[in-house]
C-alpha positions in Angstrom: 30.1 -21.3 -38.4 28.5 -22.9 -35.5 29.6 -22.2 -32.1 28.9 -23.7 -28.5 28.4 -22.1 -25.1 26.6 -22.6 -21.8 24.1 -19.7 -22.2 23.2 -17.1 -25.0 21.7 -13.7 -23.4 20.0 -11.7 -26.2 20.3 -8.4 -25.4 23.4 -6.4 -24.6 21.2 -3.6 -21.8 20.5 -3.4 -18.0 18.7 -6.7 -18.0 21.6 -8.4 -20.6 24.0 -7.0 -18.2 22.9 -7.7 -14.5 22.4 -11.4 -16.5 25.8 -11.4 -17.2 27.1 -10.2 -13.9 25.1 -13.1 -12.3 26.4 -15.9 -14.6 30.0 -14.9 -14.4 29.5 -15.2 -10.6 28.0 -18.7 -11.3 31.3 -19.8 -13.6 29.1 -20.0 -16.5 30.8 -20.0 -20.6 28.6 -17.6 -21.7 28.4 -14.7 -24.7 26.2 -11.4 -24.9 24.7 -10.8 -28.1 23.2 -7.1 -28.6 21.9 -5.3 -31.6 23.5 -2.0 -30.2 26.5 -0.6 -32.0 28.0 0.3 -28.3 27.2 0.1 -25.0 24.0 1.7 -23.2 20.7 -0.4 -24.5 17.6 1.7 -24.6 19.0 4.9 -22.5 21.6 6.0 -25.8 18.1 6.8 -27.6 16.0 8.4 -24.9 14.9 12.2 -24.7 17.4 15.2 -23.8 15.4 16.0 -20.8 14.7 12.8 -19.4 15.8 12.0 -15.6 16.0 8.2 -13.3 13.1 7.9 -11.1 15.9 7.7 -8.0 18.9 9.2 -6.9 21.7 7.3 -8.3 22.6 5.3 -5.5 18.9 3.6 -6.1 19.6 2.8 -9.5 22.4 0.4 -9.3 22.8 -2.9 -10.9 24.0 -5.5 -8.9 27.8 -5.4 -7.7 28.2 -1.8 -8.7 26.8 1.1 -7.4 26.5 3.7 -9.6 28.2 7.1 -9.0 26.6 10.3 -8.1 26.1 12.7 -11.8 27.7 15.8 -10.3 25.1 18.7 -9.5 22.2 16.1 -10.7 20.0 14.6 -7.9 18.2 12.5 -10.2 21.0 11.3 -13.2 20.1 12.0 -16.9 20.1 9.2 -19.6 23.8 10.1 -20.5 25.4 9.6 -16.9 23.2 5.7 -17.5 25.3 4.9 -20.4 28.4 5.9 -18.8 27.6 3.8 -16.1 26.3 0.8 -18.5 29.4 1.2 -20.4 31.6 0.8 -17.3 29.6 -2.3 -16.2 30.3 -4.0 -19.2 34.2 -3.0 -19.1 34.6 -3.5 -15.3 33.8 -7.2 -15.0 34.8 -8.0 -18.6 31.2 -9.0 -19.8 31.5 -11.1 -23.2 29.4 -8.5 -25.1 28.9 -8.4 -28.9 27.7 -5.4 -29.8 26.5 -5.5 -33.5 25.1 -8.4 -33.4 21.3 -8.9 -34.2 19.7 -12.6 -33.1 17.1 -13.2 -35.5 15.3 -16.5 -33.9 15.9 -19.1 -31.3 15.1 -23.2 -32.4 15.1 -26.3 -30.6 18.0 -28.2 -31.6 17.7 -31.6 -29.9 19.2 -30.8 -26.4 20.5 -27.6 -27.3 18.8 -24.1 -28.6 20.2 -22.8 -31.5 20.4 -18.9 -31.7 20.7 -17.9 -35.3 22.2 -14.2 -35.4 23.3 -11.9 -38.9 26.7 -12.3 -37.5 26.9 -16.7 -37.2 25.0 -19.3 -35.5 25.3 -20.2 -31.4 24.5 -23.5 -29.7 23.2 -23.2 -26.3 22.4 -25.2 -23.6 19.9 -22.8 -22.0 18.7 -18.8 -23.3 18.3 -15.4 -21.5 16.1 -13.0 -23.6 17.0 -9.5 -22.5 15.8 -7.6 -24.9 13.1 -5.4 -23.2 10.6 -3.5 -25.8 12.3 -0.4 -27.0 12.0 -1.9 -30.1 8.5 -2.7 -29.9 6.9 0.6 -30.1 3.0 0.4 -29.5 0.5 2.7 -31.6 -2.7 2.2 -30.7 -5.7 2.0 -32.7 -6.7 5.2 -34.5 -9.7 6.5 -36.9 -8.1 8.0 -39.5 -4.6 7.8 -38.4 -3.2 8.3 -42.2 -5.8 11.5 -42.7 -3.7 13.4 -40.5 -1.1 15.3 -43.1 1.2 16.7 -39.8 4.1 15.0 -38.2 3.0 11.8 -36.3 6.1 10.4 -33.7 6.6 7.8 -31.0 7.7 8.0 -27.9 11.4 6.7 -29.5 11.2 9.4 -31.8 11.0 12.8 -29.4 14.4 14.5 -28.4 13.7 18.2 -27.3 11.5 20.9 -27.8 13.6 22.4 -30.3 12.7 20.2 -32.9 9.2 22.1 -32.4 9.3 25.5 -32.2 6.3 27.7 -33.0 4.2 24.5 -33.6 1.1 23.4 -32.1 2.0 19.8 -30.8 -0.8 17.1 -29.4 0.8 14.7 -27.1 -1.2 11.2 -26.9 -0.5 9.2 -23.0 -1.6 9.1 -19.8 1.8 7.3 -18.3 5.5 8.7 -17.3 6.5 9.0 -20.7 3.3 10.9 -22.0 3.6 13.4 -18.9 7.0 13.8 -19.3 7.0 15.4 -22.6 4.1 17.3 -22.2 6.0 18.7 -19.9 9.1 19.1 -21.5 7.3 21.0 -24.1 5.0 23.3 -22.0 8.0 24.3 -20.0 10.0 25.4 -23.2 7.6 28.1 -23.8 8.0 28.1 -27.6 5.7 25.1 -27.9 1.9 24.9 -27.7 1.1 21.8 -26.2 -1.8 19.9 -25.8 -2.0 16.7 -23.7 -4.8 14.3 -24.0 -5.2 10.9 -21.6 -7.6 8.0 -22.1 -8.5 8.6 -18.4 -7.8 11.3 -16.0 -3.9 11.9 -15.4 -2.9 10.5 -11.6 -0.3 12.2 -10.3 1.9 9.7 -7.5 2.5 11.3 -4.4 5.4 14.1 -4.6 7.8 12.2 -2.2 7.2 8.5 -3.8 10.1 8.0 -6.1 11.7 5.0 -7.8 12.9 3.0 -4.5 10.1 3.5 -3.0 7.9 2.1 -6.5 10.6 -1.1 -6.4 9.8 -1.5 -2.8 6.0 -1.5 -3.4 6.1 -3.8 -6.5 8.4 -6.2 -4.3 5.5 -6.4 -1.6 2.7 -6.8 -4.0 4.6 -9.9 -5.5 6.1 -11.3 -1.9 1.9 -10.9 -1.4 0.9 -12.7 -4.4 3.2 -15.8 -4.0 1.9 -16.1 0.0 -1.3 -16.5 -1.2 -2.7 -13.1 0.3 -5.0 -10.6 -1.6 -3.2 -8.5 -3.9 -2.2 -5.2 -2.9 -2.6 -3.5 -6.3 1.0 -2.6 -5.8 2.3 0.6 -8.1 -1.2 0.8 -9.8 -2.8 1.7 -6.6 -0.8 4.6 -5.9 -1.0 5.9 -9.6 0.4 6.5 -12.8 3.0 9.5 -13.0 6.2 9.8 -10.9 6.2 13.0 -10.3 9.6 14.0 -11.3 11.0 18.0 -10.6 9.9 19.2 -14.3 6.7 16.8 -14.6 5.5 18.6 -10.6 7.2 21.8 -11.9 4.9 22.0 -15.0 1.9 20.9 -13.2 2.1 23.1 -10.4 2.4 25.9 -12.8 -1.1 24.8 -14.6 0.9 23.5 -17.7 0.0 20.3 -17.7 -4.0 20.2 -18.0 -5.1 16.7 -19.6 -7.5 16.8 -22.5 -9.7 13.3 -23.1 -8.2 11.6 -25.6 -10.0 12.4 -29.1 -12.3 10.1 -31.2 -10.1 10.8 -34.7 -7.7 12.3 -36.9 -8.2 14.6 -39.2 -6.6 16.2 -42.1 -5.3 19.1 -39.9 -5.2 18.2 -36.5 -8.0 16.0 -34.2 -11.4 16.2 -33.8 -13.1 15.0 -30.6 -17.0 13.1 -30.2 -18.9 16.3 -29.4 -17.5 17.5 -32.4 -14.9 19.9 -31.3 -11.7 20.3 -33.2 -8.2 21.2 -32.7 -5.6 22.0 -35.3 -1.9 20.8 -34.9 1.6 20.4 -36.7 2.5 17.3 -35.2 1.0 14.3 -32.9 3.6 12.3 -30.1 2.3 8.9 -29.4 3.2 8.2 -25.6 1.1 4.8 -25.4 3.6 2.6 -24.7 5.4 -0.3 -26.1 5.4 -4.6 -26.3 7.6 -6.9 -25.4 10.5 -7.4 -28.0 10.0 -10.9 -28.3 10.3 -11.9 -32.3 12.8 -13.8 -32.4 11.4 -16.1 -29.9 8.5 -17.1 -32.5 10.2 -20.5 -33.8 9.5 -21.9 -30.3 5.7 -21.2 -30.5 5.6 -20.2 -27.0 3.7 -17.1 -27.5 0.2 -16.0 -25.0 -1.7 -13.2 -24.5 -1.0 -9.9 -25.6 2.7 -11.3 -26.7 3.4 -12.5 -23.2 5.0 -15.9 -22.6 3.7 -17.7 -19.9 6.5 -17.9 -17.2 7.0 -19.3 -13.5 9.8 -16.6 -12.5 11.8 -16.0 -15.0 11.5 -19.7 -16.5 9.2 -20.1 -19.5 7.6 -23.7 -18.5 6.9 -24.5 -22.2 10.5 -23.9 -23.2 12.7 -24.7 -19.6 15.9 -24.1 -21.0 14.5 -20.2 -22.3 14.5 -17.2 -19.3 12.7 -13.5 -19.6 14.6 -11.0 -17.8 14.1 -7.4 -17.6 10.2 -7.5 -19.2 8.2 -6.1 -16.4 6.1 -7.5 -13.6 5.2 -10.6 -15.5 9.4 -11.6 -15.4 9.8 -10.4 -11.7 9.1 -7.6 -9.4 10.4 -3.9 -11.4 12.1 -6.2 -13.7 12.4 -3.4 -16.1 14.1 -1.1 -13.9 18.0 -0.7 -13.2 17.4 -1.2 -9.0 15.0 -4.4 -9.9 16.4 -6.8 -12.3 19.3 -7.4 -10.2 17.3 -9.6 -8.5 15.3 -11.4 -11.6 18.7 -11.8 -13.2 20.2 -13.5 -10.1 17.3 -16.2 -10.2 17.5 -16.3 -13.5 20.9 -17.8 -13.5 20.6 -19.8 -10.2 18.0 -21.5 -12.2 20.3 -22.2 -15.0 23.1 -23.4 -12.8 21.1 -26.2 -11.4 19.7 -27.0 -15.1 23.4 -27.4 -16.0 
């Protein structure tokens, strides 16, 4: 069965919501289709440890603030789905969890979303999906040598799950630091971390607001024509959150170059050196989730599609929300694609 609507958003997270928010506002017929079984997006499959960036009243979507987590400065990845999952419920969002999209066509004047669960025509697309999904191993000599336990990012939950075992954690980002330092604090875990480049460490007082407000100036720079500020890459590339400063200060969180190869039994490094280990983490980051956009034939660069805002110029009817810089300033973030997903649908409102 074939079904019609103003506007198909694929993906049921913080972008798929803040889209939704901004379309109901706009009197829009729209539907949310997510490939979650319940509310949440990304956050229900995140680390035990992990924390926001910002206090909670910085990491509100647009309309609803979200509450303080009692005794929490910084809110844990539970207290975000309990806030997601009253988003959705408080301003009735059409969500279907469930509900995979498989591809996006051209259908004369209409996009046709084909999903497992029926077909939707559209008059105009969000793609929400961010790139959870999308986990991105780089490169490796020897990667299938290795006979230990190789996991993603996606894959870590706690220390626990590595007691009395010598772990090597792969990332020079947030995510990298963040489980190094998770581990290292446990005690029970020997860690090693290893970077591509020299860990840098943003100043102790700069958190999330204070990145959104950066990234905000850089682009409000770009679009006047004026040099580019270098925005959160000039500052550098950890938050450093209480455990991540806690762990550092206490001489836990050394970084290692990142090894040459893999061997049978741990890594070995260019001068030669080795080090034995019972399981690698890859922390080196992810792609855009952008699949079942590939009927369109849209795709650029490094899986990036060329957009103006959130619009994709090849495609007008198709918007990115929630991808990064490239769809708007902190796009990806709960304080900054409020903002993307509020042009987003202005732009579809005059389409319409």
């Amino acid at each position: 069965m074939t079904r019609q609507t103003d506007v198909v958003v694929v993906g049921g997270g913080q972008a798929g919501l803040a889209a939704g928010y901004h379309l109901r506002r706009r009197g829009l017929d729209f539907v949310i289709l997510d490939a979650g079984e319940a509310p949440g997006g990304s956050w229900r499959h995140m680390w035990d440890s992990l924390r926001l960036f910002s206090p909670a009243e910085h990491s509100s979507l647009p309309g609803r603030l979200m509450p303080v987590q009692q005794g929490a400065t910084y809110p844990d990845a539970g207290h975000v789905v309990d806030y997601l999952a009253d988003y959705e419920k408080r301003y009735d969002l059409p969500v279907r969890h469930g509900t995979r999209v498989n591809a996006v066509r051209r259908d004369a004047d209409r996009l046709l979303v084909e999903a497992d669960t029926g077909v939707w025509r559209a008059k105009a697309v969000i793609s929400a999906t961010g790139s959870w999904d999308r986990p991105f191993l780089p490169a490796a000599s020897n990667r299938s040598t290795f006979a230990g336990l190789q996991l993603h990012t996606v894959d870590y939950r706690a220390p626990a799950d590595f007691a009395g075992q010598r772990v090597v954690v792969v990332g020079g980002g947030n995510s990298g630091a963040q489980i190094a330092a998770d581990l290292a604090l446990d005690g029970r875990v020997e860690v090693t971390w290893t970077t591509r480049r020299p860990p840098r460490f943003l100043p102790d007082d700069i958190d999330g607001r204070a990145l959104f407000d950066v990234a905000t100036a850089r682009r409000r720079a770009l679009d006047a024509g004026r040099p580019d500020t270098g925005g959160v890459a000039s500052l550098g590339d950890i938050v450093a959150v209480p455990p991540v400063r806690a762990a550092r200060d206490a001489g836990l969180l050394t970084a290692r170059p990142v090894f040459a190869r893999l061997t049978a039994t741990g890594v070995q490094w260019a001068d030669g050196s080795r080090l034995d280990a019972d399981a690698i983490i890859w922390c080196t980051g992810f792609r855009p989730a952008l699949t079942h956009l590939a009927p369109l034939n849209l795709r650029g660069p490094r899986g990036h599609l060329p957009t103006a805002g959130t619009r994709v110029p090849g495609e007008p009817r198709l918007h990115l929300v929630g991808y990064g810089d490239w769809t708007g300033p902190a796009s990806a973030t709960l304080i900054g694609v409020g903002r993307t997903a509020r042009d987003a649908a202005a732009a579809i409102a005059r389409l319409l």
